[in-house]
LUMSETI-67757 format. One record per residue (C-alpha): residue number from 0; z, x, y. Coordinates in steps of 0.1 Angstrom, whole numbers. Layout:
BEGIN
@num->NUM w->Z u->X v->Y
...
// end
This chain:
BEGIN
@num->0 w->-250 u->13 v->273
@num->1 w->-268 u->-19 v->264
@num->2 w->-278 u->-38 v->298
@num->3 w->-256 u->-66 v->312
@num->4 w->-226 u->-54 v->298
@num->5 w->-223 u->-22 v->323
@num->6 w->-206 u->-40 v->349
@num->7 w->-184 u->-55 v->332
@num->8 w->-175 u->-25 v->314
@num->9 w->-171 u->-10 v->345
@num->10 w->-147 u->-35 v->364
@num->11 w->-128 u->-34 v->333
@num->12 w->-124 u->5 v->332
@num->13 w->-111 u->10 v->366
@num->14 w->-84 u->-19 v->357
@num->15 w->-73 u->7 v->329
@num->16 w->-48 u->34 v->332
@num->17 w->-72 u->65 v->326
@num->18 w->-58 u->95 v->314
@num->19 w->-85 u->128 v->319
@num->20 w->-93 u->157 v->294
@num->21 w->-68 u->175 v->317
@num->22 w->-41 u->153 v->319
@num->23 w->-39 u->150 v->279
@num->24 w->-50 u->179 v->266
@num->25 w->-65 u->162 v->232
@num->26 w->-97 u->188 v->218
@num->27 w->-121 u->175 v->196
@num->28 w->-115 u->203 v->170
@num->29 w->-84 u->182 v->158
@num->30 w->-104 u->152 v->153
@num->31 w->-127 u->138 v->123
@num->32 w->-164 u->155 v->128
@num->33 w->-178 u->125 v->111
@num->34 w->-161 u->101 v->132
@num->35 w->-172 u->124 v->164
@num->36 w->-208 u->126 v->152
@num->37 w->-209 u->83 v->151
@num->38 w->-195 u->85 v->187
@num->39 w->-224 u->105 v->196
@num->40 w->-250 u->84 v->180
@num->41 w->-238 u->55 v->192
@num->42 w->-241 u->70 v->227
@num->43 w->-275 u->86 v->219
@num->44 w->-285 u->49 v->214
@num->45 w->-272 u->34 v->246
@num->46 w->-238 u->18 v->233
@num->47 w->-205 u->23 v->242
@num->48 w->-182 u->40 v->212
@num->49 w->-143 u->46 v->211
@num->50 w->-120 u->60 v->187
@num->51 w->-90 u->38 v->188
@num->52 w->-60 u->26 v->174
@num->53 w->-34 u->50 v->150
@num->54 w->-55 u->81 v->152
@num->55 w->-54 u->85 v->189
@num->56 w->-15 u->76 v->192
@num->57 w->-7 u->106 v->167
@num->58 w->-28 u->124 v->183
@num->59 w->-8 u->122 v->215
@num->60 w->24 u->127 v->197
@num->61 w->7 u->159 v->181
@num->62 w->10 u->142 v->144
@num->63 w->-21 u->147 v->124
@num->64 w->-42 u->112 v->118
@num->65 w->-42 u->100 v->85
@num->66 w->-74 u->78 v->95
@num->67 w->-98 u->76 v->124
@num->68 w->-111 u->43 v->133
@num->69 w->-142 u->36 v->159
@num->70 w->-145 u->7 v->182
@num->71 w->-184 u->-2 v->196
@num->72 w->-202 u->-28 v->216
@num->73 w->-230 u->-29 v->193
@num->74 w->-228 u->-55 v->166
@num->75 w->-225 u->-49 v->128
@num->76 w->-264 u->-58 v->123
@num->77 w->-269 u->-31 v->153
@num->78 w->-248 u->-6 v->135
@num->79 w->-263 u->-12 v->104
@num->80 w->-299 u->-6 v->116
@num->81 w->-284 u->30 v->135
@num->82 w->-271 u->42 v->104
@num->83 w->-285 u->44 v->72
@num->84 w->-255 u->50 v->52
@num->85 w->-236 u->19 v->67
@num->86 w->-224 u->-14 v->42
@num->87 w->-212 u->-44 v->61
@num->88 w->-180 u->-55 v->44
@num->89 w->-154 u->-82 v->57
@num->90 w->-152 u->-123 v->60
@num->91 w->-120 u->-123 v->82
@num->92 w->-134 u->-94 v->102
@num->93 w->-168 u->-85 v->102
@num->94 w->-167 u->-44 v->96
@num->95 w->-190 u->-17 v->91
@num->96 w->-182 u->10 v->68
@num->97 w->-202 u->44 v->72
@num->98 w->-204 u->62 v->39
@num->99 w->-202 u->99 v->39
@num->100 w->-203 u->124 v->11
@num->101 w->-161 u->124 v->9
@num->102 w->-150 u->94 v->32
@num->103 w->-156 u->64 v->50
@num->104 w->-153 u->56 v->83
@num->105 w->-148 u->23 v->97
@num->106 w->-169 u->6 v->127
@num->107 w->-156 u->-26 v->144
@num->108 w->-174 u->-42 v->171
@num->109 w->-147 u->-51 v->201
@num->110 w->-135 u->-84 v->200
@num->111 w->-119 u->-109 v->222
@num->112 w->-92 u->-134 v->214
@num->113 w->-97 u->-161 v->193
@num->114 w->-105 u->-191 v->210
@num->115 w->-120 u->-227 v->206
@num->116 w->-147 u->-224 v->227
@num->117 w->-181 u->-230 v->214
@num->118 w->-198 u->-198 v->198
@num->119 w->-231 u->-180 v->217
@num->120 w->-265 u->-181 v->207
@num->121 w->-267 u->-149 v->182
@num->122 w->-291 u->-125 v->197
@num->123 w->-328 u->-126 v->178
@num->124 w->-321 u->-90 v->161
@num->125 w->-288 u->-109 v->142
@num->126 w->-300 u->-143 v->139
@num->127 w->-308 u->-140 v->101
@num->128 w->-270 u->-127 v->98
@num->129 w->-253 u->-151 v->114
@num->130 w->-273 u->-179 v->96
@num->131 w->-259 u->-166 v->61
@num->132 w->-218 u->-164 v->76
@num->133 w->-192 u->-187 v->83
@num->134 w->-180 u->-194 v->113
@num->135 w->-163 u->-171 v->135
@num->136 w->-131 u->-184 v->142
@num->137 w->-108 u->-198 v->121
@num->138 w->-73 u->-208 v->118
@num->139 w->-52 u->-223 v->98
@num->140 w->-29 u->-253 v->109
@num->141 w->8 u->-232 v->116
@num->142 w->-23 u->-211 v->142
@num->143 w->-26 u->-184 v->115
@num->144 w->-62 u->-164 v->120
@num->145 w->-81 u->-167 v->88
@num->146 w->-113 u->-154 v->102
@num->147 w->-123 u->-140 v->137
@num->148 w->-154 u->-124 v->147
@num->149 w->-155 u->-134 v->181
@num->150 w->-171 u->-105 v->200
@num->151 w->-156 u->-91 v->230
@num->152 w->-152 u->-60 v->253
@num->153 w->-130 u->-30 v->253
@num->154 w->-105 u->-48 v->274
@num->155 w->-105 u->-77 v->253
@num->156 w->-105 u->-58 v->224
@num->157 w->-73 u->-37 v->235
@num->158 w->-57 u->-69 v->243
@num->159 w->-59 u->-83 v->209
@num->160 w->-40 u->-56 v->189
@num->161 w->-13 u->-57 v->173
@num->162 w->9 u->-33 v->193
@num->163 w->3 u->-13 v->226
@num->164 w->11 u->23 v->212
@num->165 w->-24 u->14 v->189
@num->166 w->-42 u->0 v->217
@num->167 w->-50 u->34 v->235
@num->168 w->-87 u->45 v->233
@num->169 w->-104 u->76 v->233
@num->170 w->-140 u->78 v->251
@num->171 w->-168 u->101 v->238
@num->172 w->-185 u->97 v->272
@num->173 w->-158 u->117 v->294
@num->174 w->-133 u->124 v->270
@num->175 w->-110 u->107 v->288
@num->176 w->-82 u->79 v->272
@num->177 w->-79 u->41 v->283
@num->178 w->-46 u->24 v->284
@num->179 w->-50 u->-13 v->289
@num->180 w->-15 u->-24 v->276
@num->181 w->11 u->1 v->285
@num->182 w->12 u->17 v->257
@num->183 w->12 u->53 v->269
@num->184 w->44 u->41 v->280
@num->185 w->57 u->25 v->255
@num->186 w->49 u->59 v->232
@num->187 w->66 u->83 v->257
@num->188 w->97 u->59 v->249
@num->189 w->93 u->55 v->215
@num->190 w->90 u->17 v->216
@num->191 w->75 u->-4 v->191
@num->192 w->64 u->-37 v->211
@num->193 w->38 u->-65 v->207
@num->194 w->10 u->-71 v->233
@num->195 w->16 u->-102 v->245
@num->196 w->42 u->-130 v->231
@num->197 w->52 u->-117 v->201
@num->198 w->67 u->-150 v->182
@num->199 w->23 u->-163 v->186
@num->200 w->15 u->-128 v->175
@num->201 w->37 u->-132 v->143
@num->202 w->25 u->-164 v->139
@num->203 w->-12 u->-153 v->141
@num->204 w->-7 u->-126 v->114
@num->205 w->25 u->-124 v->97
@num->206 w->21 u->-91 v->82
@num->207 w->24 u->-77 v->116
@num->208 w->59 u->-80 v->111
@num->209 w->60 u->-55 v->79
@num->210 w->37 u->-29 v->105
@num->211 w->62 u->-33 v->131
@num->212 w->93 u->-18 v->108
@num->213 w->69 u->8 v->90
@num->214 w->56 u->23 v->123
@num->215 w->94 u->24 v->138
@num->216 w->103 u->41 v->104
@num->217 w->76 u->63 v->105
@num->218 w->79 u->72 v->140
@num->219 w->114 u->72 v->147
@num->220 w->106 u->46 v->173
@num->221 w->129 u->14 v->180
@num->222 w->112 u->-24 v->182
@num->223 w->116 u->-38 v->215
@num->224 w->146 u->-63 v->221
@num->225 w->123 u->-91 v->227
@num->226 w->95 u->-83 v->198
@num->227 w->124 u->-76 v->171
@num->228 w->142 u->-105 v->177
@num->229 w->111 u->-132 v->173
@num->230 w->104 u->-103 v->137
@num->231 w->142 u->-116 v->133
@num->232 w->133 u->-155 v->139
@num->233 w->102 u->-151 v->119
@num->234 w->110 u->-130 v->90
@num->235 w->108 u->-163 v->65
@num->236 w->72 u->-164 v->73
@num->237 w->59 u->-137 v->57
@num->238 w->55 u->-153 v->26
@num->239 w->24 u->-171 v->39
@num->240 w->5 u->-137 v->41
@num->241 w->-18 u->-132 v->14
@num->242 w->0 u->-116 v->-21
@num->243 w->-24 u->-88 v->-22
@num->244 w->-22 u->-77 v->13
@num->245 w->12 u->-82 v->11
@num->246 w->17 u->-55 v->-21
@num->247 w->-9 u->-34 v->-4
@num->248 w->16 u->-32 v->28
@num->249 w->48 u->-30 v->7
@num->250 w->26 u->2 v->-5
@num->251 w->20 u->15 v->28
@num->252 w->56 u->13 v->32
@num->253 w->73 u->33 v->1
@num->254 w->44 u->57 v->1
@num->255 w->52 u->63 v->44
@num->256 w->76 u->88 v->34
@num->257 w->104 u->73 v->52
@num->258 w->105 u->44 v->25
@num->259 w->146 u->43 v->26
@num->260 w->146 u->37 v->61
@num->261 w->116 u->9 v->63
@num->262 w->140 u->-10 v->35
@num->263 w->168 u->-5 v->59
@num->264 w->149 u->-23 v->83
@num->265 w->132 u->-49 v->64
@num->266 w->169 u->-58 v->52
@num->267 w->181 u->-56 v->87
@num->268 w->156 u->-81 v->99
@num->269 w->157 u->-106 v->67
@num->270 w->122 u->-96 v->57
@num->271 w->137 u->-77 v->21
@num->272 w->150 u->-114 v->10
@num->273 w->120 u->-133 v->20
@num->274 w->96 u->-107 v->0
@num->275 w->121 u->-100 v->-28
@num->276 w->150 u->-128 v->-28
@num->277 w->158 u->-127 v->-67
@num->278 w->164 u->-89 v->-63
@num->279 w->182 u->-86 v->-30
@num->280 w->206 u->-107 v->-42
@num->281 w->207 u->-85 v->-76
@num->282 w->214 u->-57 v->-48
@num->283 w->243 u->-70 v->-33
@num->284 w->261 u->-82 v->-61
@num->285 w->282 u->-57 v->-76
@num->286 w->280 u->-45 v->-119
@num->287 w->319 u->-38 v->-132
@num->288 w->330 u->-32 v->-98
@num->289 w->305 u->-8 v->-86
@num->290 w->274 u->-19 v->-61
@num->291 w->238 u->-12 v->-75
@num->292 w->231 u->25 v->-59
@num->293 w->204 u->39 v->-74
@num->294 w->176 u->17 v->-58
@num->295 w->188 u->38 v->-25
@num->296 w->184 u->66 v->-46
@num->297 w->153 u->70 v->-63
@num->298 w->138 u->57 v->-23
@num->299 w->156 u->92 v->-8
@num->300 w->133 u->106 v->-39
@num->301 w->101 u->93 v->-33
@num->302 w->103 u->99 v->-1
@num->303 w->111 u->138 v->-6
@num->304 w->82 u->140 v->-28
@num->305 w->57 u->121 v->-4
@num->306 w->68 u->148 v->21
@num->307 w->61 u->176 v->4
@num->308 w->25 u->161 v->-1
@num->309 w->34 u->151 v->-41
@num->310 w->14 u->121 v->-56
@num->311 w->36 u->91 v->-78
@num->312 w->18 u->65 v->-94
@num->313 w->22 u->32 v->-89
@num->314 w->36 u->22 v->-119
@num->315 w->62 u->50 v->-114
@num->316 w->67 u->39 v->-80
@num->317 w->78 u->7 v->-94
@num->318 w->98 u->21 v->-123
@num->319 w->117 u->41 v->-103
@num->320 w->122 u->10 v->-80
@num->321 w->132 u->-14 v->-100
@num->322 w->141 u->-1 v->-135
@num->323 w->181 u->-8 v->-130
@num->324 w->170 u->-39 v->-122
@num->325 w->150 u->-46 v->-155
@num->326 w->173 u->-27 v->-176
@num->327 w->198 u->-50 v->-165
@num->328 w->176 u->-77 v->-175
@num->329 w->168 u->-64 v->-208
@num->330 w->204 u->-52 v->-217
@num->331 w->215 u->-95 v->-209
@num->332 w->187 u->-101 v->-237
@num->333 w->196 u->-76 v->-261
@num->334 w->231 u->-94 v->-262
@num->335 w->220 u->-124 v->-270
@num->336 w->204 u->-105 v->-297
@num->337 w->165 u->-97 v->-285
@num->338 w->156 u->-61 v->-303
@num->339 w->146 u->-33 v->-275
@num->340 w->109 u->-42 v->-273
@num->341 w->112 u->-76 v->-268
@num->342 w->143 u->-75 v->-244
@num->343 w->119 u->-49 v->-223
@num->344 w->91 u->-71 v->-221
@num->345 w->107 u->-105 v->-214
@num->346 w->126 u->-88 v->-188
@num->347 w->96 u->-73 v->-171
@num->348 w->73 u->-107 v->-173
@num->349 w->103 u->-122 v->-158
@num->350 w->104 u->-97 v->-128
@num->351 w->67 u->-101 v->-128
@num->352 w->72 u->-141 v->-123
@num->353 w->98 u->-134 v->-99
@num->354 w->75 u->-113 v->-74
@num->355 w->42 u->-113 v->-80
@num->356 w->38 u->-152 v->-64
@num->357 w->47 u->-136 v->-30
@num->358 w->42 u->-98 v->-37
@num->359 w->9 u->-99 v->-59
@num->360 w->8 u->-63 v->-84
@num->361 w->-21 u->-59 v->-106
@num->362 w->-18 u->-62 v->-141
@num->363 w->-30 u->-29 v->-149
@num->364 w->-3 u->-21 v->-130
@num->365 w->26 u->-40 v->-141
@num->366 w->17 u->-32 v->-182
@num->367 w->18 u->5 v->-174
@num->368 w->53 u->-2 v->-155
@num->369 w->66 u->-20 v->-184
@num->370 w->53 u->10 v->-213
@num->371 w->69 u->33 v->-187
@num->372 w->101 u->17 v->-195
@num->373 w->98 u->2 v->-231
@num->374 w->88 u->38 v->-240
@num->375 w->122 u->55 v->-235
@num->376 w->132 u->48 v->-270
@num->377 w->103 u->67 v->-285
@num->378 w->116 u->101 v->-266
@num->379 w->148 u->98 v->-288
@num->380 w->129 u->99 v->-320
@num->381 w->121 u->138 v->-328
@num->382 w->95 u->142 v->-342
@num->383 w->89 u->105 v->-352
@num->384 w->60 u->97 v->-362
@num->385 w->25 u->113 v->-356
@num->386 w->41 u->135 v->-321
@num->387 w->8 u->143 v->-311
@num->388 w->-7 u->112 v->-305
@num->389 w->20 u->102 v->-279
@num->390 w->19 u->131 v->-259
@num->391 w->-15 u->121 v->-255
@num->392 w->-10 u->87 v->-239
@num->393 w->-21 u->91 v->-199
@num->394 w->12 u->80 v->-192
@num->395 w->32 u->106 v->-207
@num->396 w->38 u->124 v->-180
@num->397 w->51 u->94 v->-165
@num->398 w->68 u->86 v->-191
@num->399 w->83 u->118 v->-189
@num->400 w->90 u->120 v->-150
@num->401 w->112 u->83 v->-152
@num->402 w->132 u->99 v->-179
@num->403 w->142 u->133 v->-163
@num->404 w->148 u->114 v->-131
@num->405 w->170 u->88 v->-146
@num->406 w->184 u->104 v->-171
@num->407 w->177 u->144 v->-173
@num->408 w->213 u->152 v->-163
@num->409 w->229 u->146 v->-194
@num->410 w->226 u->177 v->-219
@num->411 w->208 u->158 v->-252
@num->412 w->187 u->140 v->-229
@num->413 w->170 u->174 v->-216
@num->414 w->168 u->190 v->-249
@num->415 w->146 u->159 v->-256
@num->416 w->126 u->166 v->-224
@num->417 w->122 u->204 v->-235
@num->418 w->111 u->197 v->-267
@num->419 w->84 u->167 v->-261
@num->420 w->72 u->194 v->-234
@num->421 w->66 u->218 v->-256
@num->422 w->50 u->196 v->-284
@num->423 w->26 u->183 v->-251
@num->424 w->12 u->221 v->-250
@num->425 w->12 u->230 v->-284
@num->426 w->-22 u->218 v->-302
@num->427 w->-5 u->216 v->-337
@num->428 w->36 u->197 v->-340
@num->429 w->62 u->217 v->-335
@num->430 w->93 u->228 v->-356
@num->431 w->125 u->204 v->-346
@num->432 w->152 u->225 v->-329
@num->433 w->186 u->217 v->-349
@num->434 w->208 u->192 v->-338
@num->435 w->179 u->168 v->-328
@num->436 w->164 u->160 v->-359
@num->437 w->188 u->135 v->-383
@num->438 w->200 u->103 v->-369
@num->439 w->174 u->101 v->-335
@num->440 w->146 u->111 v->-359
@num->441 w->123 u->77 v->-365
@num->442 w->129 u->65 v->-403
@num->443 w->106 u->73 v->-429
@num->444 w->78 u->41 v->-437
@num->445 w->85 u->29 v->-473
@num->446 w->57 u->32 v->-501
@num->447 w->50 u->-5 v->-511
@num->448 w->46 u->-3 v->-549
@num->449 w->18 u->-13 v->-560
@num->450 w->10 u->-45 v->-582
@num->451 w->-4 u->-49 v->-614
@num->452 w->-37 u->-69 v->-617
@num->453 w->-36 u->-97 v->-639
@num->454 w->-62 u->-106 v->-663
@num->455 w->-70 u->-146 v->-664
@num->456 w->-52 u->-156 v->-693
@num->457 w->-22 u->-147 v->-675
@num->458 w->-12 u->-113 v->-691
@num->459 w->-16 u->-81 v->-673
@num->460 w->-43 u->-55 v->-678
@num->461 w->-16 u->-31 v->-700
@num->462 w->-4 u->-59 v->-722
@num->463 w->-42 u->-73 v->-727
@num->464 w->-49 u->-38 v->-743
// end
């Protein structure tokens, strides 16, 4: 440990509720070995290292960590010069990420809460990096945090989480875990709840709100009275977050594996039409007397697959998501006489308009939603032309999958699945099973006929011989 932080350190631990080796049973064999060996190189070099946060709650509720995060008191620069493979990344929050040959793991260096106080004089060894950054607090004027590198202590840094069960911390040094917050209580009750006053903690970072419903959901926990209701007061403000964070979250969410019952929630609390307002109310309104269902649906799906460890693409994601949605819109301009194509992409630039000011999805992504869709019509014409060359398209299989989830049910529908299937693994077109060839297969192009060339005095080339 570096000098003249000991004692503070120390005063600070014995203010903790320490839980031993004994008392919590936690071996290192379940934990990350690259995350253990930075622990003990940090040590070897005289700082303090923690692992903190998610990995160590799930590991107390015998889950197995999706990612393990490590808390220091040296520096970024100081990290940096420890580990060769380390890349500084961050402007909000100054991180280090040590590369290894099949992850990353990420290093922060404990922090306090933001304050106006003036900033200390940067030790020599990170003079040069300070010069070259911005300053290291910064907020915006409703007291959001748009930067904050204002370093602190373990107790500090425990403090200024986002919720207690994520504020426990594990120690390399005895192996022993530090709760400053309550939060070992909290997660024997299964209690989602802010540390400290959770309307300024919403306030400070919005998109706490959307990590409050997904770590109830995922957890089976319940938000505290007090922390849902100020979620409740303060569900309007999440559209001030960032777009891309906020899609990136939304991700987090429908990828938890409990995605129908983080929606649940985030239309319980009013956070559903804040994010998405044109399609909640699409949701609740009712087409020929019958309520939209399948958005419930095709959530129940995803989340069956993400549980039994499948993979769905993004652009599936959102196709599964929200195709009733654009179909609906495309099926308004097909009426007003739009042909299929069209309809389908004016529909999904619209839905695009609609979310991506608030929600931001990459283009990449939202064009390879919209061929998911706008590509239904080719799977009706058998063989159409040139078979080969769409079963070829990386998003065939997509293509594919929205189809047989939608739509696989009905009889003709499947046939067409079984036969583009088979063309898929067949290197050469395959013959066209009766009763799917004739009015589904694509019309035949017309030969143009071709002109005769004119000689210049007006007569053509036969009648000038």
């Amino acid at each position: 440990m570096k000098s003249g932080n000991g004692n503070r350190f120390k005063e600070e631990n014995e203010s903790a509720v320490i839980i031993t080796r004994q008392e919590h049973g936690i071996s290192r064999k379940l934990m990350n070995q690259n995350a253990l060996r930075i622990l003990y190189r940090l040590k070897d070099n005289g700082f303090v290292g923690y692992l903190v946060g998610g990995c160590v709650r799930d590991l107390l509720l015998g889950r197995e960590p999706k990612d393990f995060d490590v808390v220091t008191n040296a520096t970024p620069g100081e990290v940096k010069r420890i580990f060769r493979n380390c890349r500084l990344v961050g402007r909000r929050f100054r991180l280090a990420h040590i590369h290894f040959q099949n992850e990353i793991i990420e290093v922060a260096t404990f922090r306090s809460q933001a304050t106006d106080e003036p900033e200390p004089e940067p030790k020599a060894a990170d003079e040069a990096e300070q010069r070259q950054r911005h300053p290291r607090m910064l907020k915006d004027d409703d007291g959001m945090i748009l930067r904050d590198n204002v370093y602190g202590t373990p107790a500090e840094d425990a403090l200024r989480r986002d919720f207690t069960v994520n504020a426990l911390s594990y120690s390399i040094a005895d192996f022993s875990i530090m709760d400053y917050t309550g939060g070992l209580a909290d997660l024997n009750a299964g209690i989602i709840r802010t540390i400290g006053d959770p309307t300024v903690r919403f306030q400070e970072d919005p998109v706490r709100m959307l990590r409050a419903v997904r770590f109830a959901a995922q957890l089976g926990f319940t938000i505290e009275e007090e922390t849902r209701a100020a979620l409740v007061a303060a569900a309007d403000t999440i559209v001030r977050s960032a777009p891309p964070r906020l899609y990136d979250e939304m991700l987090k969410l429908l990828f938890s594996g409990e995605g129908a019952k983080c929606c649940d929630l985030l239309r319980q609390t009013g956070l559903f039409q804040a994010l998405l307002p044109a399609f909640s109310a699409w949701l609740g309104a009712e087409s020929e007397g019958f309520p939209h269902t399948r958005f419930g649906e095709m959530l129940s799906y995803v989340d069956s697959r993400v549980q039994q460890g499948d993979k769905i693409s993004q652009p599936l994601l959102l196709a599964l998501l929200f195709g009733e949605y654009i179909d609906d819109k495309a099926d308004r301009l097909r009426r007003q006489g739009a042909p299929w194509q069209q309809s389908v992409n004016a529909a999904v630039a619209e839905f695009m308009g609609e979310t991506c000011p608030v929600i931001m999805i990459a283009n990449r992504v939202g064009s390879a939603f919209r061929d998911i869709i706008s590509q239904q019509i080719r799977l009706k014409k058998i063989p159409g032309r040139r078979p080969e060359s769409f079963t070829e398209r990386p998003d065939f299989n997509d293509i594919i999958e929205y189809c047989r989830i939608t739509r696989g049910d009905k009889k003709d529908v499947a046939k067409q699945l079984d036969w583009w299937l088979a063309q898929a693994r067949q290197p050469v077109p395959i013959p066209v099973p009766e009763g799917l060839a004739g009015e589904t297969e694509a019309p035949q192009r017309k030969r143009r006929k071709r002109r005769r060339r004119r000689s210049q005095n007006g007569k053509s080339s036969a009648d000038a011989a």
